[in-house]
ZANUZA-825521 format. One record per atom (N, C-alpha, C): residue in three letters; atom name; x, y, z. Coordinates in steps of 0.05 Angstrom, whole numbers. Atoms other than C-alpha are relative to their C-alpha. Layout:
! ZANUZA-825521
+---------+-------+--------+--------+--------+
: residuo : atomo :      X :      Y :      Z :
+---------+-------+--------+--------+--------+
:     ALA :    CA :      X :      Y :      Z :
...
+---------+-------+--------+--------+--------+
***
This chain:
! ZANUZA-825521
+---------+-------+--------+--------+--------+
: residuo : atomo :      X :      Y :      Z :
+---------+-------+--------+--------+--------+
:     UNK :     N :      5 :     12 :    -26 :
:     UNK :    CA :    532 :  -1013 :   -309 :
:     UNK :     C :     16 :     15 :     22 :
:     UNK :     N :    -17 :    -15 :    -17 :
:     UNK :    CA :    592 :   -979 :   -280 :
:     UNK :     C :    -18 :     25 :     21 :
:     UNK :     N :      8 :    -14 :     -4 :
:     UNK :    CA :    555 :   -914 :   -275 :
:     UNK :     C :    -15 :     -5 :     17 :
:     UNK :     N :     19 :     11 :    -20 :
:     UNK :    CA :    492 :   -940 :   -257 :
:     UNK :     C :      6 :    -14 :     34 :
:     UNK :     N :     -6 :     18 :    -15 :
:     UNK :    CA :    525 :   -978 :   -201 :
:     UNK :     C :     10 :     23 :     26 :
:     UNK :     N :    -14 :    -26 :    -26 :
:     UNK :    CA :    563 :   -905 :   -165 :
:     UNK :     C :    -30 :     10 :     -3 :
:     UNK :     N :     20 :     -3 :    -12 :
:     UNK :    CA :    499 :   -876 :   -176 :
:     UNK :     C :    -25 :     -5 :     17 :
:     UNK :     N :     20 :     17 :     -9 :
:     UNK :    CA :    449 :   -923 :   -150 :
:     UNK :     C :     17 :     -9 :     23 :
:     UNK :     N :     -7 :      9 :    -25 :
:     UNK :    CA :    495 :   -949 :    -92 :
:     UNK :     C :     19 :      7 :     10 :
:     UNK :     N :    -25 :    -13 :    -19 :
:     UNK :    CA :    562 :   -918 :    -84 :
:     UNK :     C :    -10 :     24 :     19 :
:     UNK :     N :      7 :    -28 :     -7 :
:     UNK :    CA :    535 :   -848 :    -80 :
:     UNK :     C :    -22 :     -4 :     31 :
:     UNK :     N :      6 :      8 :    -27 :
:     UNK :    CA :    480 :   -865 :    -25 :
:     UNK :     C :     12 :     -8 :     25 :
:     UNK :     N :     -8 :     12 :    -11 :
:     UNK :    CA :    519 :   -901 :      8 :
:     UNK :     C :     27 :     16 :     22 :
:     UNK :     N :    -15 :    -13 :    -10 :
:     UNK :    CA :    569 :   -849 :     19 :
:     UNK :     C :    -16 :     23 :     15 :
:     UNK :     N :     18 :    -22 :     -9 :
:     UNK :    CA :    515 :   -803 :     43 :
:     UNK :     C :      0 :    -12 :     32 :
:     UNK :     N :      5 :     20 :    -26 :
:     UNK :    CA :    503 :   -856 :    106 :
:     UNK :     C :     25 :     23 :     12 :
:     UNK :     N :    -17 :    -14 :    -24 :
:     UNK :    CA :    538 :   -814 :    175 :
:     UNK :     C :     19 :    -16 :     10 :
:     UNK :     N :    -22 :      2 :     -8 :
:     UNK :    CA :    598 :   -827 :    192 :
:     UNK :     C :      5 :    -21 :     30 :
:     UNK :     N :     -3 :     12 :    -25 :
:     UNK :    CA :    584 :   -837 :    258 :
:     UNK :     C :    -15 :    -31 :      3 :
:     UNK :     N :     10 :     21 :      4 :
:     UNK :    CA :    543 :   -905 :    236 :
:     UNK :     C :     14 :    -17 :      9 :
:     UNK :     N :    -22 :     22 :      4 :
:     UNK :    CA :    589 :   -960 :    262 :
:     UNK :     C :    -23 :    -29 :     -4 :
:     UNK :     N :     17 :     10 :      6 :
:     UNK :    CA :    526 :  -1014 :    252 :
:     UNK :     C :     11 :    -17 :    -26 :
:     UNK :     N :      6 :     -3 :     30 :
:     UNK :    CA :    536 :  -1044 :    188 :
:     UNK :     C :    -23 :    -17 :    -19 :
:     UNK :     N :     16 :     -4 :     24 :
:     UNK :    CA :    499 :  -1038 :    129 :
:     UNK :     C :      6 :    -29 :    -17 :
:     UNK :     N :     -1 :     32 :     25 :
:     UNK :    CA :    478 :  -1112 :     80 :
:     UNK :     C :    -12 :     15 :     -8 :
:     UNK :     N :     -2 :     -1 :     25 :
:     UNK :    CA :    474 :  -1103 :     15 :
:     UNK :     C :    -15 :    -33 :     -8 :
:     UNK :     N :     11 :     24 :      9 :
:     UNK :    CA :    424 :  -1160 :    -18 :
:     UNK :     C :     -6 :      6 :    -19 :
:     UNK :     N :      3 :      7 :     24 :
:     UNK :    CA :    430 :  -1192 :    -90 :
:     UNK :     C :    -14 :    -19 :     -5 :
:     UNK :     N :     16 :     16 :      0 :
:     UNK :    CA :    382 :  -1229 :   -100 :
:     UNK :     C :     -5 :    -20 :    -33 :
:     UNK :     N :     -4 :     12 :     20 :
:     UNK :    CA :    379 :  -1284 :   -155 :
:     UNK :     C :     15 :      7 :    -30 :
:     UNK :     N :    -25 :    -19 :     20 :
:     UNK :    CA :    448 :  -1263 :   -192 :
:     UNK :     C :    -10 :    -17 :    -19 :
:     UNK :     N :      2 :     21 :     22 :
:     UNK :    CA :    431 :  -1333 :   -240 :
:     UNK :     C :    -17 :     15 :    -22 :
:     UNK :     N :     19 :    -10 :     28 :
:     UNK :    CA :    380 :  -1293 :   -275 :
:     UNK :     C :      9 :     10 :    -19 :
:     UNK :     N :    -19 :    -14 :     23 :
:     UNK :    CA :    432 :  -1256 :   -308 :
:     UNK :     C :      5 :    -26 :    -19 :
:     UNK :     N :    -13 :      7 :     26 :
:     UNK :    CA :    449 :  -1288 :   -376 :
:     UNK :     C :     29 :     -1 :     -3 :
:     UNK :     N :    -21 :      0 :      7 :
:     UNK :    CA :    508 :  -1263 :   -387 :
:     UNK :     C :     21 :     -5 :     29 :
:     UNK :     N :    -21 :     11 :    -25 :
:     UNK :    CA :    569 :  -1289 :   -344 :
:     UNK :     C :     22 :     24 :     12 :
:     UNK :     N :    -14 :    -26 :     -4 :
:     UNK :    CA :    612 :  -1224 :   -365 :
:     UNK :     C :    -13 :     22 :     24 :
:     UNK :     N :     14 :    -21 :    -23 :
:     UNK :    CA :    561 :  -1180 :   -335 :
:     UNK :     C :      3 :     -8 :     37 :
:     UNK :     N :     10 :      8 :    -24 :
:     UNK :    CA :    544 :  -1227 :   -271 :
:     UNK :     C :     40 :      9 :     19 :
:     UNK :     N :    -21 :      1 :    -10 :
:     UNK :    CA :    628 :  -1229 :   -261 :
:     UNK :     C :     -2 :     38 :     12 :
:     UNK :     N :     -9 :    -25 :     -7 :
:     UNK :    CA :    635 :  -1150 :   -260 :
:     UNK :     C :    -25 :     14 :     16 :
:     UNK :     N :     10 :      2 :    -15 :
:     UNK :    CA :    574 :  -1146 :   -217 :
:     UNK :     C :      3 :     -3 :     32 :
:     UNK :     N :    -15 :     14 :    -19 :
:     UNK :    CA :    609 :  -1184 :   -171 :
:     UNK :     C :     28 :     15 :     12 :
:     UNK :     N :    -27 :     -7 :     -5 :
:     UNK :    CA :    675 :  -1145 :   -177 :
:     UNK :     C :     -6 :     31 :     10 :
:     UNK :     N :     19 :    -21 :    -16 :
:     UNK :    CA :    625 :  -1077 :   -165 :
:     UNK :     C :     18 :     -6 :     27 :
:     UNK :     N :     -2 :      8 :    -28 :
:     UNK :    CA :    610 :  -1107 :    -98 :
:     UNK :     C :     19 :      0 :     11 :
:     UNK :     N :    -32 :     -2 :     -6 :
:     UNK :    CA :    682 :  -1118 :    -81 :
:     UNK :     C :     10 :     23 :      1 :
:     UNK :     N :     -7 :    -34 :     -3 :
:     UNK :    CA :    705 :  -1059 :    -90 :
:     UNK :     C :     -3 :     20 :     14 :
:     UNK :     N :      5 :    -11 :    -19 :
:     UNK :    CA :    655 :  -1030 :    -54 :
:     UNK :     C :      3 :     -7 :     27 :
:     UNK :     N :     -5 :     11 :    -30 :
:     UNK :    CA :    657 :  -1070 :     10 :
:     UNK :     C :     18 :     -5 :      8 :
:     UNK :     N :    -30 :    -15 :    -14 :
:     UNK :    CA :    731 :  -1042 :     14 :
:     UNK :     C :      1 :     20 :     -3 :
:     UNK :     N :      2 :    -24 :     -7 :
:     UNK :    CA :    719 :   -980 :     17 :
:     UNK :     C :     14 :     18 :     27 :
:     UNK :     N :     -7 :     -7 :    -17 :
:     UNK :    CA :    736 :   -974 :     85 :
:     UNK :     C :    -17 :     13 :     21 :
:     UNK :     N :      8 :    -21 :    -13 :
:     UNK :    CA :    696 :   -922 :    108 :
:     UNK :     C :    -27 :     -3 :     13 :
:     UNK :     N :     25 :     18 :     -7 :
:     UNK :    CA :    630 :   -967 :    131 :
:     UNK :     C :      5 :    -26 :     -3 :
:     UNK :     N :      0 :     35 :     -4 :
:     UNK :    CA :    620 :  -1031 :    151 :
:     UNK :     C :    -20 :    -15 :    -20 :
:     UNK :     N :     35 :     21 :     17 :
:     UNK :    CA :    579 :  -1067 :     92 :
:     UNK :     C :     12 :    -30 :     -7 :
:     UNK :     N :     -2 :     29 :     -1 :
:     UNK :    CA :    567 :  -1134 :     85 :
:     UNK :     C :    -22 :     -8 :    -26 :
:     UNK :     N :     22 :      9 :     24 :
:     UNK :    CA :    534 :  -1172 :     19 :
:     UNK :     C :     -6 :    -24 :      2 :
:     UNK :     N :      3 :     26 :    -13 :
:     UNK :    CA :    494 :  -1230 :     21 :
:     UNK :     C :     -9 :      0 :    -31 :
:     UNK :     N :      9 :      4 :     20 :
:     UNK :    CA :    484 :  -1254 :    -55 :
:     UNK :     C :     -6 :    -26 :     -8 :
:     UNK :     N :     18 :     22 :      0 :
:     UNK :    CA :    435 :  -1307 :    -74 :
:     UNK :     C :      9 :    -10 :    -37 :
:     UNK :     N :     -5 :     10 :     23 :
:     UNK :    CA :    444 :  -1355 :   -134 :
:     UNK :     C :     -4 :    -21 :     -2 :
:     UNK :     N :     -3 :     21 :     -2 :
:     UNK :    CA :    426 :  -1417 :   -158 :
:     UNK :     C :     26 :    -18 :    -18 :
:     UNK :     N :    -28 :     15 :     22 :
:     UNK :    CA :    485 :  -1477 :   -186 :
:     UNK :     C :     -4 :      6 :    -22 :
+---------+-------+--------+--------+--------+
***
């Protein structure tokens, strides 16, 4: 997942210009579907990670039901 996760969205993400000050959402869309809780948590801790980065303004908006 790790992998998948710098390639599919770190890496992009770092491509975005510099000069962007705008920022960039990020949408998860029905995390519940996940099964597993392990996965959904480090999914979650991804995200985090990334949206300190610093270096862009992103914002996540992640959907879930109770």
């Amino acid at each position: 997942l790790r992998d998948q996760f710098q390639q599919l969205i770190v890496k992009p993400l770092m491509e975005v210009d510099k000069s962007y000050t705008s920022p960039l959402i990020i949408v998860i869309d029905a995390l519940d579907e996940c099964d597993d809780d392990a996965l959904v948590g480090e999914i979650i801790s991804l995200f985090t990670r990334t949206l300190h980065y610093g270096r862009l303004r992103l914002r996540a908006l992640i959907t879930s039901r109770p």
